[in-house]
Biotite code that builds the C-alpha atoms (Angstrom):
import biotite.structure as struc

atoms = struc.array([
    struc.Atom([108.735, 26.466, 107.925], chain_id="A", res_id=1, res_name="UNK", atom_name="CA", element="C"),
    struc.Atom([107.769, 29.142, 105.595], chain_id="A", res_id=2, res_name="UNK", atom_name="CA", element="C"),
    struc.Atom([109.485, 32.536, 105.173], chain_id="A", res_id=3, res_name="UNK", atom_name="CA", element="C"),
    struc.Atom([107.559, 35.905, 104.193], chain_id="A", res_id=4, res_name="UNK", atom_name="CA", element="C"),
    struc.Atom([109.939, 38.348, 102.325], chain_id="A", res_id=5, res_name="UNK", atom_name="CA", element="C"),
    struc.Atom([109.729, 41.819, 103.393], chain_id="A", res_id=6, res_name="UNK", atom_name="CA", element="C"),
    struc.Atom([111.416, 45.028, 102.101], chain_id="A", res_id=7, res_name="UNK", atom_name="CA", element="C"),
    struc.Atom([111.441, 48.347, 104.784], chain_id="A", res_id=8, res_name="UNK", atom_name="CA", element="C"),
    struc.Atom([113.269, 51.949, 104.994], chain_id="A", res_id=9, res_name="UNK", atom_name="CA", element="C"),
    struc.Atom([114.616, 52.553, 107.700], chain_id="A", res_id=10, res_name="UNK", atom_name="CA", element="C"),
    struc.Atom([114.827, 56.792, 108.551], chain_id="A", res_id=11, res_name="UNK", atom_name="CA", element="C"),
    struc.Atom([116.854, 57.857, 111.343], chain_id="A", res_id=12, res_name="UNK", atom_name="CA", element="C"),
    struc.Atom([116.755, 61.515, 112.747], chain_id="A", res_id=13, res_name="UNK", atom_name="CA", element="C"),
    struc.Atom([117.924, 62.911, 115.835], chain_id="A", res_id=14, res_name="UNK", atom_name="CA", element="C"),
    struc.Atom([119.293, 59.846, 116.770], chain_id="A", res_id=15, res_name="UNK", atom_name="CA", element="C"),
    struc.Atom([115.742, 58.156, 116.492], chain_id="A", res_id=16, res_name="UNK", atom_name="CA", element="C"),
    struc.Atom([114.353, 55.831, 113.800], chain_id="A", res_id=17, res_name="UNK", atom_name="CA", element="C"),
    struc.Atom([110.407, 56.468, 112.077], chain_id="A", res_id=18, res_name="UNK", atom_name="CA", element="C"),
    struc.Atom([108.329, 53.113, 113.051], chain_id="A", res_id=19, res_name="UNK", atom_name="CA", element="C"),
    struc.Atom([105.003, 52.651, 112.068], chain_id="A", res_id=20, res_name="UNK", atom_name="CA", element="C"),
    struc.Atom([101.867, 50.754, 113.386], chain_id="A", res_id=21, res_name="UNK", atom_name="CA", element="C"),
    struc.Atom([99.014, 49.599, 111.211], chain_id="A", res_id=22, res_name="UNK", atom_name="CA", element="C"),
    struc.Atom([95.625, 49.621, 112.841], chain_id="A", res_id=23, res_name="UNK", atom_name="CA", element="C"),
    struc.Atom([94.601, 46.524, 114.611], chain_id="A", res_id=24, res_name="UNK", atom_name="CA", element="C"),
    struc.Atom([98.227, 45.461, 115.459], chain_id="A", res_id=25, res_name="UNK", atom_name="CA", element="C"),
    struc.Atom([100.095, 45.913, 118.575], chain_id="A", res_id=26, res_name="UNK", atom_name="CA", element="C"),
    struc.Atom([103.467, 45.958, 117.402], chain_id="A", res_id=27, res_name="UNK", atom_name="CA", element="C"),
    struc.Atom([105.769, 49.235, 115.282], chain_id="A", res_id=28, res_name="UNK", atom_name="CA", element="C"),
    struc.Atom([107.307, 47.438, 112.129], chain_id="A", res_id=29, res_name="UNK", atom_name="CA", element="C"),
    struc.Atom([109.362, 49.842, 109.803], chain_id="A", res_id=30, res_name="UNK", atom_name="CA", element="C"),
    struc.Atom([107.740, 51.411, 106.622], chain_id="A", res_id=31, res_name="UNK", atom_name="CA", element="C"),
    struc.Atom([107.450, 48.542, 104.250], chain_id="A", res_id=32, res_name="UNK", atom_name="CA", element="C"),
    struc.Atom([106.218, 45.384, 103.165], chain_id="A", res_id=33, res_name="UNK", atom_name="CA", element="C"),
    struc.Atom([105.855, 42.584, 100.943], chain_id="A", res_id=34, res_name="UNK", atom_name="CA", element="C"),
    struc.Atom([106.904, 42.636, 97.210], chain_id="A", res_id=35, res_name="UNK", atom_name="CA", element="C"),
    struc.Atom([104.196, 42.358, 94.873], chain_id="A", res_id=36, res_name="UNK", atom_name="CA", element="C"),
    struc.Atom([105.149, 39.812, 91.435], chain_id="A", res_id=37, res_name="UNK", atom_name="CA", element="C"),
    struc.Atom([108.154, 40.677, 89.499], chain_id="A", res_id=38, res_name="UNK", atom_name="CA", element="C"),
    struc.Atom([109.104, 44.353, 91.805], chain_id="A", res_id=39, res_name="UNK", atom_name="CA", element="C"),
    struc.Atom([112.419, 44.576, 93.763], chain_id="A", res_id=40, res_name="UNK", atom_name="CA", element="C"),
    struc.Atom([112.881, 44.533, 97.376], chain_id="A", res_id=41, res_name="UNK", atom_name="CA", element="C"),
    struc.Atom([114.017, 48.435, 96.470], chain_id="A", res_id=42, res_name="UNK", atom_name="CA", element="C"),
    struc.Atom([110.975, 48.987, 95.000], chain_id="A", res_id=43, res_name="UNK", atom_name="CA", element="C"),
    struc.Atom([108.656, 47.897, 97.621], chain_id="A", res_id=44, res_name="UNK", atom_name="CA", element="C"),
    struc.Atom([110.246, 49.612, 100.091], chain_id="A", res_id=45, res_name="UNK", atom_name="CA", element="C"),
    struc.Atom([109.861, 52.794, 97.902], chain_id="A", res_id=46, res_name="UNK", atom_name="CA", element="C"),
    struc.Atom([105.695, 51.419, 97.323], chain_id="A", res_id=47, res_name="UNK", atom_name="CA", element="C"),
    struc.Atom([105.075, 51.253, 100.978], chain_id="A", res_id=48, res_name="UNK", atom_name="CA", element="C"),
    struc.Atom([106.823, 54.441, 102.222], chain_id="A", res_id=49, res_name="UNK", atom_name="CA", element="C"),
    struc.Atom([104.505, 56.235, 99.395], chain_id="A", res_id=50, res_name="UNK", atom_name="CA", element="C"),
    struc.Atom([101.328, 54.314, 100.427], chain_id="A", res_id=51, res_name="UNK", atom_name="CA", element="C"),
    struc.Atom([102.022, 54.408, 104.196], chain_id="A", res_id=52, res_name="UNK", atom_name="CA", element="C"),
    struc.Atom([104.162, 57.808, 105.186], chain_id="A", res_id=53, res_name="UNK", atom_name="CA", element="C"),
    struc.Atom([103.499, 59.631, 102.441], chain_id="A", res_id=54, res_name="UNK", atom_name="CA", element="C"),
    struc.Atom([107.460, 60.227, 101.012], chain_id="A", res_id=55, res_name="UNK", atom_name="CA", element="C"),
    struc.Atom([108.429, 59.963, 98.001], chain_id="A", res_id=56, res_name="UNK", atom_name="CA", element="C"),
    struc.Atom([111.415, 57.394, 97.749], chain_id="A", res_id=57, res_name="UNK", atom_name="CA", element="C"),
    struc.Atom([113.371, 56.600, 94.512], chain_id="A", res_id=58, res_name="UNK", atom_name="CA", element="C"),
    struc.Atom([113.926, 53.115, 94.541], chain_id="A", res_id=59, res_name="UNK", atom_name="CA", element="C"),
    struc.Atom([116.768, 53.866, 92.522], chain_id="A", res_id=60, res_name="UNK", atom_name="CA", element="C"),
    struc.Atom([118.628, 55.656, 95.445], chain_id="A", res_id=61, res_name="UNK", atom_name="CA", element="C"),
    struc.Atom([117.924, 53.229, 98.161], chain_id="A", res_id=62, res_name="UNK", atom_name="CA", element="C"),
    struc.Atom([121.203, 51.664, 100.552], chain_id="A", res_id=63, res_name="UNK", atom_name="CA", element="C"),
    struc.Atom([120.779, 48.195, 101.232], chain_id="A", res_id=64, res_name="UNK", atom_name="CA", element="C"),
    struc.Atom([121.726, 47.853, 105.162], chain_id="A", res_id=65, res_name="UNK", atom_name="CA", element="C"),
    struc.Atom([121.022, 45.285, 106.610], chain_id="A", res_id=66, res_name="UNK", atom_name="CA", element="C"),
    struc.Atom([118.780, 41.845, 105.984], chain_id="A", res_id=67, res_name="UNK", atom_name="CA", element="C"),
    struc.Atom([117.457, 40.709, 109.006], chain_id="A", res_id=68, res_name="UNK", atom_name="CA", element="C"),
    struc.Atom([116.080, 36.641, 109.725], chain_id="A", res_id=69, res_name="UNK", atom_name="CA", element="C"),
    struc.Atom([113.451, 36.824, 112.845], chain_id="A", res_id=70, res_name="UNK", atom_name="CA", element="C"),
    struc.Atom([110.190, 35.544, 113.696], chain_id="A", res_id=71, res_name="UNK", atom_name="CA", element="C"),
    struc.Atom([107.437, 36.742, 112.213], chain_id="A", res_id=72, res_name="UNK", atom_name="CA", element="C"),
    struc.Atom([104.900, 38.936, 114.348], chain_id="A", res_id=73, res_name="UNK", atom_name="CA", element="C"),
    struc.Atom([101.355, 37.732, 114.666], chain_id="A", res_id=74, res_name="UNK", atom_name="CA", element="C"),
    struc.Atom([102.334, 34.380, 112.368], chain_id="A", res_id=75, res_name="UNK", atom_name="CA", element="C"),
    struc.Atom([101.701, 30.720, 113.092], chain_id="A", res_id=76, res_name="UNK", atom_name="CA", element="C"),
    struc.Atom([105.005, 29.193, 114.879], chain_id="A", res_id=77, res_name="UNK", atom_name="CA", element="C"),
    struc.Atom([107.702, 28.307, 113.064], chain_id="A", res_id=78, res_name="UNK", atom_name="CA", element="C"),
    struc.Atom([106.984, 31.405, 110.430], chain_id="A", res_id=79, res_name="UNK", atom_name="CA", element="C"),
    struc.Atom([109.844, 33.908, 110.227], chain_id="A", res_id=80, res_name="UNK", atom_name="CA", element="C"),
    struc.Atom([110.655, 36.857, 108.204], chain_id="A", res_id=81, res_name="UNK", atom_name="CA", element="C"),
    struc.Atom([113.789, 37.904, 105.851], chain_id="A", res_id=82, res_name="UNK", atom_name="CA", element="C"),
    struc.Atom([113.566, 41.695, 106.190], chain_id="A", res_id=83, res_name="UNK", atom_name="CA", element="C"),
    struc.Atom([115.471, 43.728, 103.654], chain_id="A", res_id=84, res_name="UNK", atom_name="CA", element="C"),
    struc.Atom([116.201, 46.600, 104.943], chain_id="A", res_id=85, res_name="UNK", atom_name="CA", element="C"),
    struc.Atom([117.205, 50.142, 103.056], chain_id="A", res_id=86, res_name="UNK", atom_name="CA", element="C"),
    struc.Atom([118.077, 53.557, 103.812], chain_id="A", res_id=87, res_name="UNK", atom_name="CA", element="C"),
    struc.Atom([118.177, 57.115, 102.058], chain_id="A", res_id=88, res_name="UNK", atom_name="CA", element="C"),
    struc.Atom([118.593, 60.473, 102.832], chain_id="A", res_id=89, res_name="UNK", atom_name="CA", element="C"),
    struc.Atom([114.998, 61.516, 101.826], chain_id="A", res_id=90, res_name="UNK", atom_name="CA", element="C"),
    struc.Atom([113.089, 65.247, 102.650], chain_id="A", res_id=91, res_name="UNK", atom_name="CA", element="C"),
    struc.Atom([109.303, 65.524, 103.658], chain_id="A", res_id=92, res_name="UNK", atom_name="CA", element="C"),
    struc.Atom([107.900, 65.098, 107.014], chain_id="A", res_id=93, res_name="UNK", atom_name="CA", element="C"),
    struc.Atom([106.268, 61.655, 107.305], chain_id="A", res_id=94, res_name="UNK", atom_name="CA", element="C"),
    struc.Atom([102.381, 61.177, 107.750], chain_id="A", res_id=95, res_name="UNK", atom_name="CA", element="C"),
    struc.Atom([100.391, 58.004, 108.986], chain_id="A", res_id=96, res_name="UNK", atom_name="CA", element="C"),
    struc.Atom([98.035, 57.194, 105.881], chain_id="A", res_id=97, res_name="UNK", atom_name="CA", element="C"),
    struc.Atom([96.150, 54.161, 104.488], chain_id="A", res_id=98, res_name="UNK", atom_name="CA", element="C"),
    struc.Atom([96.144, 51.148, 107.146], chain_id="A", res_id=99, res_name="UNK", atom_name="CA", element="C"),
    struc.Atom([98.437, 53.264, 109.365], chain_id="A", res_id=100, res_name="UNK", atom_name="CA", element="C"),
    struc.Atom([97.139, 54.352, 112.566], chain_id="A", res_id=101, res_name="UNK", atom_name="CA", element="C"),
    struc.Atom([100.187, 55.976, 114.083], chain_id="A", res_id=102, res_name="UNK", atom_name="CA", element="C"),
    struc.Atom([103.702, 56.492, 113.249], chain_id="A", res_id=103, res_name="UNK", atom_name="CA", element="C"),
    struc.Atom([106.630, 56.992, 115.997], chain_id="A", res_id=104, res_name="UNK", atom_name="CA", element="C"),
    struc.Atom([110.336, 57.855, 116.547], chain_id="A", res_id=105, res_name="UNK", atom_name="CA", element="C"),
    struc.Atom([111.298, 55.102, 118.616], chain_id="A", res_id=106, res_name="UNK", atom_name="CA", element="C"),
    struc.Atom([115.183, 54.645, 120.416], chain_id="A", res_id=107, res_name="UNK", atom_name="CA", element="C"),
    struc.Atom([116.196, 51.028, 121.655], chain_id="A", res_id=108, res_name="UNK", atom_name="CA", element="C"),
    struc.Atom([114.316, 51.993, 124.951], chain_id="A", res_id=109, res_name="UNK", atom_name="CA", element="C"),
    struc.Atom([111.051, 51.247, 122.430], chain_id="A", res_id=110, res_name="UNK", atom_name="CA", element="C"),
    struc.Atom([112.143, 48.038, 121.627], chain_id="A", res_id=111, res_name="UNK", atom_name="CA", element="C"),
    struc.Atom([109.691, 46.062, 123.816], chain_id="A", res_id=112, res_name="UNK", atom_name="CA", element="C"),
    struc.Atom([107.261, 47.642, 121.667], chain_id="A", res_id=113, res_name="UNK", atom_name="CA", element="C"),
    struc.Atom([108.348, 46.795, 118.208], chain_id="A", res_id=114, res_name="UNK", atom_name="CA", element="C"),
    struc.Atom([107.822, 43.317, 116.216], chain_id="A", res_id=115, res_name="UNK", atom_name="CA", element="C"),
    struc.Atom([110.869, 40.661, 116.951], chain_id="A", res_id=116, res_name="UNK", atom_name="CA", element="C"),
    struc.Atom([112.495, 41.790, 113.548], chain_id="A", res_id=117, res_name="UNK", atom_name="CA", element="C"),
    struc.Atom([112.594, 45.448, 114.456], chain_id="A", res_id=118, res_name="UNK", atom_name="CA", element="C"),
    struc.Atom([114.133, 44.869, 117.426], chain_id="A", res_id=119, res_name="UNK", atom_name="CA", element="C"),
    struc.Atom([117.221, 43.425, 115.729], chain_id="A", res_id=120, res_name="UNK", atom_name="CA", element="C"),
    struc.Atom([117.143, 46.342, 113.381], chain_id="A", res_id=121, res_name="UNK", atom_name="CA", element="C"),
    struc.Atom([117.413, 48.301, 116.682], chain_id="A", res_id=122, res_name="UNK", atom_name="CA", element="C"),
    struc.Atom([120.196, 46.602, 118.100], chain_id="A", res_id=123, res_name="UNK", atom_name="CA", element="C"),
    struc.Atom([121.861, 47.114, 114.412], chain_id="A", res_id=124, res_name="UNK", atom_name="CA", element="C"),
    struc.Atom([121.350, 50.966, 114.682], chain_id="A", res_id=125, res_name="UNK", atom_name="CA", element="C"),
    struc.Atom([122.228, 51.147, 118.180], chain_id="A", res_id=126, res_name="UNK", atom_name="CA", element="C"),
    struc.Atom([125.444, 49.106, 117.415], chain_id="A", res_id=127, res_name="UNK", atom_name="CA", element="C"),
    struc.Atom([126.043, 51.510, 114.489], chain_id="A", res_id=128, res_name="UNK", atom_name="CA", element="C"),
    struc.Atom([125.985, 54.216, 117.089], chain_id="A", res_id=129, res_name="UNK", atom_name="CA", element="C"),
    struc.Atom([122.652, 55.699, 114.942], chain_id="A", res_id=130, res_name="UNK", atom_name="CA", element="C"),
    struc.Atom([120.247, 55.697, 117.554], chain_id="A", res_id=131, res_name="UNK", atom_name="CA", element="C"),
    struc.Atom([120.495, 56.128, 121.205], chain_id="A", res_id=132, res_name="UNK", atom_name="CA", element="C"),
])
């Protein structure tokens, strides 16, 4: 089995959370991605909210909440994901850029259109009473 490590942000407003999907994929993930050599899951969720929304995040002031264990989306069997999920309190009004083709504000009535690992985040925020 192999396991791809993943950092994300996760930005609820109004009681909905920003998702993201990346052209040629049929699934919303969160902001994020993959650590490059030697940086911190903080820092590459801060590296891919830049590159892909267009906010400035300081890794520094990140909230680790939650880690999530799923499948992985579009993966051979038997390959799952370790999500590392963060939060912050961050201004700016996010933007689909780079390999984004849209961006969303999803509830748990979205779910069936989110990768398996999002999902879980959205039973999290639901069961956090952050989302509707």
């Amino acid at each position: 089995m192999s396991v791809i490590d993943a950092a994300a942000w996760v930005c609820v407003r109004e009681r909905r959370v920003l998702v993201v999907r990346a052209a040629g994929s049929d699934a919303f993930y969160l902001p994020g991605g993959k650590p490059e050599p030697g940086e911190s899951d903080a820092g590459a969720a801060a590296r891919e909210v830049s590159e892909e929304v267009g906010i400035s995040v300081d890794p520094a002031g990140l909230r680790h909440l939650i880690t999530i264990d799923a499948p992985a989306h579009n993966r051979p069997p038997g390959t799952r994901v370790r999500l590392v999920c963060f939060t912050s309190d961050e201004p700016g009004e996010p933007k689909a850029a780079n390999e984004i083709a849209e961006i969303g504000w999803f509830t748990s009535a979205d779910a069936g259109r989110c990768a398996p690992a999002i999902r879980m985040v959205l039973d999290e925020l639901v069961g956090a009473d952050l989302i509707d």
